[in-house]
C-alpha positions in Angstrom: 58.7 -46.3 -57.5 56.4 -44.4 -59.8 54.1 -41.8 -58.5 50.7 -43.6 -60.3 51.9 -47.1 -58.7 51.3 -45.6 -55.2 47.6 -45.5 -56.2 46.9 -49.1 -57.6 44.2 -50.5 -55.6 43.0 -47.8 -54.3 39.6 -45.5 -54.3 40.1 -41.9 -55.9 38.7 -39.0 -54.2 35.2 -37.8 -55.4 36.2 -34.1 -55.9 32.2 -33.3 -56.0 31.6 -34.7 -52.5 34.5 -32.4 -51.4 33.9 -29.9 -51.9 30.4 -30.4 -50.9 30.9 -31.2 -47.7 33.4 -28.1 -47.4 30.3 -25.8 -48.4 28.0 -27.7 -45.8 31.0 -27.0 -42.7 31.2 -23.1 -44.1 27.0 -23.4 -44.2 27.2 -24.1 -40.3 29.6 -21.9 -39.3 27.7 -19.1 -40.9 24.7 -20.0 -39.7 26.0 -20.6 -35.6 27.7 -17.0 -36.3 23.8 -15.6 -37.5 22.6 -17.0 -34.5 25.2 -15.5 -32.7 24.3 -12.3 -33.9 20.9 -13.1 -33.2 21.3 -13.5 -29.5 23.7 -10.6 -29.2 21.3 -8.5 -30.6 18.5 -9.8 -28.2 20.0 -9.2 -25.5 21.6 -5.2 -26.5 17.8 -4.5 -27.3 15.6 -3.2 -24.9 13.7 -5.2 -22.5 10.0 -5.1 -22.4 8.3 -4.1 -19.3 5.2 -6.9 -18.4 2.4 -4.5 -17.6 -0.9 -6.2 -16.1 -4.0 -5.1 -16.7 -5.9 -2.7 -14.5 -8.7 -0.5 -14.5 -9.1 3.2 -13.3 -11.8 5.7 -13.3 -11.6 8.3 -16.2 -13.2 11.9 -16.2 -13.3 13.4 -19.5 -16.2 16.6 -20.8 -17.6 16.1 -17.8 -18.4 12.7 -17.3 -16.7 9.2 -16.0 -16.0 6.3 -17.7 -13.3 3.6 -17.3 -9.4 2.9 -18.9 -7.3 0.1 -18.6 -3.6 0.1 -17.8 -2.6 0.7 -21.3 -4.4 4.1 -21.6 -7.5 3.0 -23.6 -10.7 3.4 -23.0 -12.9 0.4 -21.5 -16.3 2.3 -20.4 -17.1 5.1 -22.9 -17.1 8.4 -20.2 -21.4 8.5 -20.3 -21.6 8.9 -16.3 -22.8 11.6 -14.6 -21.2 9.9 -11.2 -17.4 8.5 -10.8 -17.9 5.2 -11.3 -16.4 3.1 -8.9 -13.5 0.0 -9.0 -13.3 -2.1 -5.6 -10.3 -4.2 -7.7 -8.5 -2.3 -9.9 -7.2 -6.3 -11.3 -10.6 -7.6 -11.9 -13.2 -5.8 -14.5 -16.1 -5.0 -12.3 -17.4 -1.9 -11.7 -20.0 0.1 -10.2 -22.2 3.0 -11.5 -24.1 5.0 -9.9 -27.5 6.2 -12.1 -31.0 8.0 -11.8 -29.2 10.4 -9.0 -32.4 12.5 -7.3 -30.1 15.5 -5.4 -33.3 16.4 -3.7 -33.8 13.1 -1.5 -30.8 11.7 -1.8 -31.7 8.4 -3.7 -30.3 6.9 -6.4 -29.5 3.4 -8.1 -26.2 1.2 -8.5 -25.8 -1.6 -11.1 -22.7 -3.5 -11.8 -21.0 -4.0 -15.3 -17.7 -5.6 -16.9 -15.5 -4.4 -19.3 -18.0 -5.3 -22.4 -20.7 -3.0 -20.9 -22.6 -6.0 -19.9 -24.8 -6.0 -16.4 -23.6 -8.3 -13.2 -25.6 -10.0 -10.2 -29.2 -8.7 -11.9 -30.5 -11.3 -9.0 -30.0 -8.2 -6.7 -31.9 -4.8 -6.2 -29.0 -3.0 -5.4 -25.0 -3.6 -6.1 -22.5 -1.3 -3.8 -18.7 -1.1 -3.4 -17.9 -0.7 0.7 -16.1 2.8 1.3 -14.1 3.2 3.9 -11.5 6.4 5.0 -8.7 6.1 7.1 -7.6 8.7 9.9 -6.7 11.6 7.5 -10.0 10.4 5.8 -8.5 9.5 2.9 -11.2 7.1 0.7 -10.7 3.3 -0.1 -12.5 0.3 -1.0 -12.9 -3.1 0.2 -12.0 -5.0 -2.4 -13.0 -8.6 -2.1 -16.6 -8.1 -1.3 -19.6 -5.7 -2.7 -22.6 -4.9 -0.5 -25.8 -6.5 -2.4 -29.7 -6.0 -1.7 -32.3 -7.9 -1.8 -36.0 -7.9 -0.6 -34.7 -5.1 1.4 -32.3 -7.1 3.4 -27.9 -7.0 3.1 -25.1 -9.5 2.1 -22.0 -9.8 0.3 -20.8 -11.2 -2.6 -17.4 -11.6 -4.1 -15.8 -9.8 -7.3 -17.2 -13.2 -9.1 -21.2 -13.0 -7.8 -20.6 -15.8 -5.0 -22.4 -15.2 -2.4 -20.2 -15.0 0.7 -22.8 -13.8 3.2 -26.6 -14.1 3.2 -28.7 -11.3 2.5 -30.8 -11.3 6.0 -28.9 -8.2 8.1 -30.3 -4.4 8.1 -27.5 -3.0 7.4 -23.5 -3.5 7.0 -21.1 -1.0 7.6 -17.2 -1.1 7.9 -15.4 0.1 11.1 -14.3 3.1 10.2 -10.4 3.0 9.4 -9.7 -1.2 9.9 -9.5 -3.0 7.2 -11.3 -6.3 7.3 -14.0 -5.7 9.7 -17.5 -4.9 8.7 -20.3 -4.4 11.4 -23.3 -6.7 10.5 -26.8 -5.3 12.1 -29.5 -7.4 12.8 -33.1 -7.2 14.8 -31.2 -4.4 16.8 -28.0 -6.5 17.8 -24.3 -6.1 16.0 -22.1 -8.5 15.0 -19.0 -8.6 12.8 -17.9 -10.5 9.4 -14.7 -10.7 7.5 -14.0 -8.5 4.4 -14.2 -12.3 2.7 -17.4 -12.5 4.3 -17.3 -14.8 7.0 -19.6 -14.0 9.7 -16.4 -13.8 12.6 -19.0 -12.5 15.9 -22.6 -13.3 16.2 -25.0 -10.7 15.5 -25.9 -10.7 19.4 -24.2 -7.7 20.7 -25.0 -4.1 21.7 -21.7 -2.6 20.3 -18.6 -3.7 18.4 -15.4 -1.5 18.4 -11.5 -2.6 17.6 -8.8 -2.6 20.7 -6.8 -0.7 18.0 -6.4 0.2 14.7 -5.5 -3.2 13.5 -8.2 -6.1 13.5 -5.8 -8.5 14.4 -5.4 -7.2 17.9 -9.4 -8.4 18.3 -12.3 -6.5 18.9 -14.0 -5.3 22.0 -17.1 -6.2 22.1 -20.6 -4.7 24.7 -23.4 -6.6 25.6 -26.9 -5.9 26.5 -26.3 -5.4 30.1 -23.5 -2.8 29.1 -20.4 -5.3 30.1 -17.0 -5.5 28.1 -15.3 -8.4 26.9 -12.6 -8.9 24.5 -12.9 -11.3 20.7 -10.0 -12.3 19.0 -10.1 -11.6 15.0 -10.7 -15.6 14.6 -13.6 -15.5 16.8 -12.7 -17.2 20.0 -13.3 -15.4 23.2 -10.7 -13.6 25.1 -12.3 -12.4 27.6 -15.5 -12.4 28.8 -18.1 -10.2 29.0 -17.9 -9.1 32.5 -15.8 -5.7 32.8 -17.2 -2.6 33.1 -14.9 -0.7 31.2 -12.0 -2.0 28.7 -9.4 0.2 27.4 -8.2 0.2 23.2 -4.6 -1.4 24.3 -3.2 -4.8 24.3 -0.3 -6.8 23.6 0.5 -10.6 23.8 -3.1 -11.4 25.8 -2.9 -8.8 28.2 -5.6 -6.3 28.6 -6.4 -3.1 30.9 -9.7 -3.7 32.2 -11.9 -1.7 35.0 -13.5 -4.1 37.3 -15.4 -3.0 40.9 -14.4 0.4 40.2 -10.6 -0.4 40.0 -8.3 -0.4 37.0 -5.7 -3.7 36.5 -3.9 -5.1 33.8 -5.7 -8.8 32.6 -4.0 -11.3 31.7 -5.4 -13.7 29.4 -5.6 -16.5 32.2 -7.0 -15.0 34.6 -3.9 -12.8 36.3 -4.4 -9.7 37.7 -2.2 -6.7 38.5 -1.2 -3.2 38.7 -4.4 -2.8 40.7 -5.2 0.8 41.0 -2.1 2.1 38.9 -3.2 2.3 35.4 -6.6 4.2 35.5 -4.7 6.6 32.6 -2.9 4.2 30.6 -2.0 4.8 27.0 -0.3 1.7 26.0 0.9 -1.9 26.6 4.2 -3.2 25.5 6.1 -6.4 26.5 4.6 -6.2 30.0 5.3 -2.6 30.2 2.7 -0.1 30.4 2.4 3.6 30.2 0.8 5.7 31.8 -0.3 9.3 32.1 -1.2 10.9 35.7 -2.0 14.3 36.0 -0.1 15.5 32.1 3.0 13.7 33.1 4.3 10.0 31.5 5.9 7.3 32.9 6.0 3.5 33.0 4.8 0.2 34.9 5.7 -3.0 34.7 3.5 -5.7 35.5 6.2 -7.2 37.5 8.8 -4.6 38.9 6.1 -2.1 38.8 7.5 1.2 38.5 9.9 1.0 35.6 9.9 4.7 34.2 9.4 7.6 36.6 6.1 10.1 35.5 8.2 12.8 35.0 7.5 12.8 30.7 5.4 15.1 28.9 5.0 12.3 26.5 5.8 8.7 26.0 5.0 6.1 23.2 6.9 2.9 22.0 8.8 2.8 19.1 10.9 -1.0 18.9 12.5 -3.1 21.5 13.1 -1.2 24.6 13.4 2.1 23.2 10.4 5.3 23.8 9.5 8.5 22.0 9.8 10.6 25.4 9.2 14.0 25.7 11.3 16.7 28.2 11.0 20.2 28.6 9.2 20.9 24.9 11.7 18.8 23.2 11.1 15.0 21.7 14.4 12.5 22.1 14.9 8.6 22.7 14.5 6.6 25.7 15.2 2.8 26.9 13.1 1.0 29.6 16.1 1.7 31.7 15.5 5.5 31.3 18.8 5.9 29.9 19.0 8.8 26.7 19.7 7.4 23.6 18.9 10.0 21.5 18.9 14.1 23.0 16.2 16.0 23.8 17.0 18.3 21.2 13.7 18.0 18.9 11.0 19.4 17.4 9.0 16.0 16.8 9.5 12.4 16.5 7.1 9.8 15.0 7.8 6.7 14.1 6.0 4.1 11.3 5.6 0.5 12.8 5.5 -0.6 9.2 8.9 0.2 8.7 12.0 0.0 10.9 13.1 3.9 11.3 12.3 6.9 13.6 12.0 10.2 12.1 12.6 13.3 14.0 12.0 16.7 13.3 14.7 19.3 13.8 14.1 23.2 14.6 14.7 23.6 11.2 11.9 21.9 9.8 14.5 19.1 7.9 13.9 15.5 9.1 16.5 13.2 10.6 16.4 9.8 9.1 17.2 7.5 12.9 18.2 3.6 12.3 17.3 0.9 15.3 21.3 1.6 16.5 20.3 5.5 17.2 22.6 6.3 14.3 21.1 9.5 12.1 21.5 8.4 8.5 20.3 11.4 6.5 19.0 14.2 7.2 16.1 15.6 4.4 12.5 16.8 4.0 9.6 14.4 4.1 9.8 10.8 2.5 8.0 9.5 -0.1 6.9 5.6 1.2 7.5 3.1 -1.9 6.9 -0.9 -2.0 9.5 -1.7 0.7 11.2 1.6 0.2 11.9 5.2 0.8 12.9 8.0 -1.4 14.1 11.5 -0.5 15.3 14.9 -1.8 18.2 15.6 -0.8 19.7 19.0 -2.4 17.5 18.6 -5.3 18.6 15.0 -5.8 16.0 12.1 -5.0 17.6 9.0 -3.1 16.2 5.6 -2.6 17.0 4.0 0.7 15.4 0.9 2.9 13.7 0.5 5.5 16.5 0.0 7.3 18.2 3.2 5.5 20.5 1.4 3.6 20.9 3.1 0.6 19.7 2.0 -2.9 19.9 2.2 -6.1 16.7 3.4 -8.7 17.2 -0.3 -10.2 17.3 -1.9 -7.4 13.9 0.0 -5.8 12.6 -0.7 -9.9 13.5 -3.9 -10.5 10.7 -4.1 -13.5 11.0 -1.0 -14.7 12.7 -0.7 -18.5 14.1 2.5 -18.4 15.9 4.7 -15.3 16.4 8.3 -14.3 19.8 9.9 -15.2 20.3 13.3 -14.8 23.3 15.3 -16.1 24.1 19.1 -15.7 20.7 20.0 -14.5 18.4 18.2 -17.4 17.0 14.8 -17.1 17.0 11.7 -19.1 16.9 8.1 -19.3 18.8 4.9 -19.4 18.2 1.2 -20.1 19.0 -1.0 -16.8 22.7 -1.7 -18.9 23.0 2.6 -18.8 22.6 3.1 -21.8 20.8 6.4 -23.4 17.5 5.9 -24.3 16.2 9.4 -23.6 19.0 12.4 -23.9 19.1 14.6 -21.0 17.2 17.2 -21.7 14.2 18.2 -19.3 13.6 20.1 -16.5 12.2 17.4 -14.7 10.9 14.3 -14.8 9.6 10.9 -12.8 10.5 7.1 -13.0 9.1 5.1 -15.1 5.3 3.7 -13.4 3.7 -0.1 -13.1 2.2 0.2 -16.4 5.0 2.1 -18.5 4.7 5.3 -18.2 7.3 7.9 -17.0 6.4 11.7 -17.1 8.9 14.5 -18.1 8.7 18.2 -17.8 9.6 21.1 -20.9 9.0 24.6 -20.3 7.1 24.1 -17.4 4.2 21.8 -18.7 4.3 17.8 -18.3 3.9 15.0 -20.3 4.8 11.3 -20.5 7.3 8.8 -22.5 6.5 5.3 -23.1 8.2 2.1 -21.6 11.0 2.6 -24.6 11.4 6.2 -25.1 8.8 7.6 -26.8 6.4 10.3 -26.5 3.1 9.9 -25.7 1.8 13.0 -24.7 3.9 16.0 -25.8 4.5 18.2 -22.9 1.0 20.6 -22.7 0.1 19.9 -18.7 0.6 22.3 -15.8 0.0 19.9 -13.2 -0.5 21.6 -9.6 0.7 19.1 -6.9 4.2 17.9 -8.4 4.7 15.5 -6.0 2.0 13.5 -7.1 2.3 13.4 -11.3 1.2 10.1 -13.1 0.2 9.3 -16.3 -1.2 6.3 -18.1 -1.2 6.8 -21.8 -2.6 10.6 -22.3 -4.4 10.4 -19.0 -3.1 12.1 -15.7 -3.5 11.5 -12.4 -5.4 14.1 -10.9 -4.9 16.4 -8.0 -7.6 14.9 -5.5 -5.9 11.5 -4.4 -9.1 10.8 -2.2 -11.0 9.6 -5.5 -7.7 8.3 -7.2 -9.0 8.6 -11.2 -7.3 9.6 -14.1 -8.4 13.0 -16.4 -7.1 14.4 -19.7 -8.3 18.0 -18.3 -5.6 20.4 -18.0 
């Protein structure tokens, strides 16, 4: 059979549509292996960090002004006063003007971040300053004090306003957040920092049980009795005690009626009559006491629990007490069993974390978990979002508040570049460990909520951006080490009462 016969009757190949089709299948594979590229490329290069905006007071030649969170300038520095930002999120902010130092007065205006005026409606616009026990400043920030026809209210960050202007004068309790004292035709009363008017301007006196609001208020009458208002308003107890003490827990209250001091439960219940005229403290129906210098427990239904043998007692979790013995601090249960010696210096303990620390003779810190187990032992901690860090021979360690120990990702999970240090010097990786930043300074800190990490050369400090890069050379002696921070060109400065940025050296 002949080799052309094979084909009779049958369509030839079109050589031209072929090999097209052989150039469109190469065309597709190159172009899936660009895109392959593409992708690997994406995800080797660095990440980029999502900074929100923020505003902070700036002091520059001598006068204030405002920045945002990337380092530039919002409010050209024209002030002679630090101008003030209750909501370092939202662009509103208050300067102070036409200062007379001889009488004391002066004026307040709000503006935004286009130098325009806010809430013009009102003679006078004021953030609400507060301190807290070490008398450390802060603001309220939902709420600004307003003025007008010479009466008080409140408005929000957005010029609603939250309560009317018709009270002589509103003041916050000094140290609670959340509680602001309304006055009115001589009586007190108390609104929320959101502005919602919580007790009745009808009251001689308002105080807090303790330092939190949500453990209620106590409030005086006219005819100089106590009663007890929760933080939602309701009434605990009425005004009918002579004397209340700044304790509770779970509804029960140490009150002083017909001369006598009891624990008062919130229905009504009475007990420990006569027993707790120096207590310090309620705690799951156990209550401590102090007679004559000396500590010890009752229970409002076994009644003597802990003997008053303690120089000192306070709760710390569960069962367990701070007790003091002989000059020395150690760990207690409500069975008066030691759980930790009486072998220290001091012991405090944070109740917004979950760990004792106790001082040792040395003046070093032991780091105590909720098991009594010491997990460290260092100087003082630094308190992050959720976490600790520590310095621990000359190495700085992130743990839990449980004291599990951590990783610098894992405490900064947004952050785009890492501390590394190596023979001494400091540098920086990405989160995959790679160099970004060779080892090479004396010292340095991680990288900050708007992308910023400083670093230390021949003593002076300056800052690298979110991918490496410099900033502001190195040309800062910065005093308090502990506390360095930069945005931009601007650092933090030294007084972290006022909280504002500087470029002064």
């Amino acid at each position: 059979m002949s080799k052309g016969k094979r084909y009779n009757g049958e369509r030839k190949l079109n050589i031209k549509k072929v090999i097209g089709v052989i150039v469109t299948i190469i065309l597709i594979i190159a172009f899936i292996i660009g895109i392959k590229k593409i992708l690997k490329a994406d995800k080797n290069a660095m990440a980029t960090k999502n900074i929100e905006m923020a505003y902070f007071p700036v002091f520059t030649n001598g006068n204030w002004g405002v920045i945002n969170s990337k380092g530039e300038k919002v409010i050209e520095p024209a002030y002679a006063e630090m101008i003030m930002i209750p909501n370092k999120s939202k662009p509103v902010f208050i300067c102070t003007y036409d200062v007379n130092y001889v009488d004391g007065s002066y004026k307040t205006k709000a503006i935004n971040e286009k130098n325009e005026e806010l809430f013009t409606d009102y003679e006078n616009v004021n953030t609400i300053q507060n301190h807290d026990a070490n008398n450390n400043l802060w603001l309220e920030e939902d709420v600004l004090k307003v003025q007008k026809e010479g009466k008080y209210g409140l408005i929000n960050l957005d010029g609603k306003l939250v309560l009317n202007c018709e009270y002589d004068s509103i003041t916050p309790i000094k140290g609670v957040k959340n509680s602001l004292i309304i006055k009115k035709e001589g009586k007190v009363g108390l609104a929320s920092s959101k502005g919602t008017e919580v007790i009745p301007a009808e009251y001689a006196e308002i105080t807090v049980l303790t330092d939190e609001y949500e453990n209620g208020y106590l409030v005086k009458n006219a005819d100089g009795k106590f009663g007890v208002i929760s933080s939602d308003g309701t009434t605990d107890l009425e005004c009918i005690y002579e004397d209340i003490k700044h304790t509770t827990d779970s509804g029960m209250y140490i009150v002083k009626e017909n001369g006598t001091w009891k624990v008062r439960l919130k229905d009504g219940t009475a007990c420990l009559e006569g027993k707790v005229d120096n207590a310090t403290e309620i705690y799951s129906a156990n209550v401590v006491v102090n007679n004559n210098g000396k500590y010890g427990i009752y229970n409002i239904e076994t009644d003597l629990k802990i003997p008053v043998e303690y120089e000192f007692l306070a709760h710390t979790f569960d069962d367990k007490y701070i007790a003091k013995k002989e000059g020395k601090f150690g760990i207690i249960n409500t069975s008066n069993e030691v759980l930790v010696q009486f072998e220290y210096a001091d012991i405090t303990y944070n109740k917004h974390t979950d760990y004792l620390k106790a001082k040792t003779a040395q003046g070093a810190y032991s780091y105590i978990t909720r098991n009594m187990e010491v997990k460290v032992t260092a100087g003082e901690e630094t308190i992050l979002n959720g976490y600790i860090s520590l310095n621990i021979n000359g190495e700085t360690k992130y743990y839990d508040y449980k004291l599990n120990e951590k990783s610098n990702k894992d405490v900064y999970t947004s952050n785009t570049l890492f501390i590394k240090k190596e023979n001494g010097k400091y540098g920086f990786v990405d989160k995959n460990g790679k160099t970004v930043v060779e080892c090479k300074y004396e010292d340095a800190r991680e990288q900050n909520d708007y992308g910023c990490s400083a670093v230390k050369e021949n003593g002076k400090w300056g800052a690298i951006d979110q991918h490496g890069k410099i900033v502001v050379s190195p040309t800062y002696i910065l005093k308090d080490e502990n506390e360095i921070d930069f945005i931009g060109r601007w650092h933090r400065t030294a007084d972290l009462n006022a909280n504002y940025y500087t470029d002064a050296e």
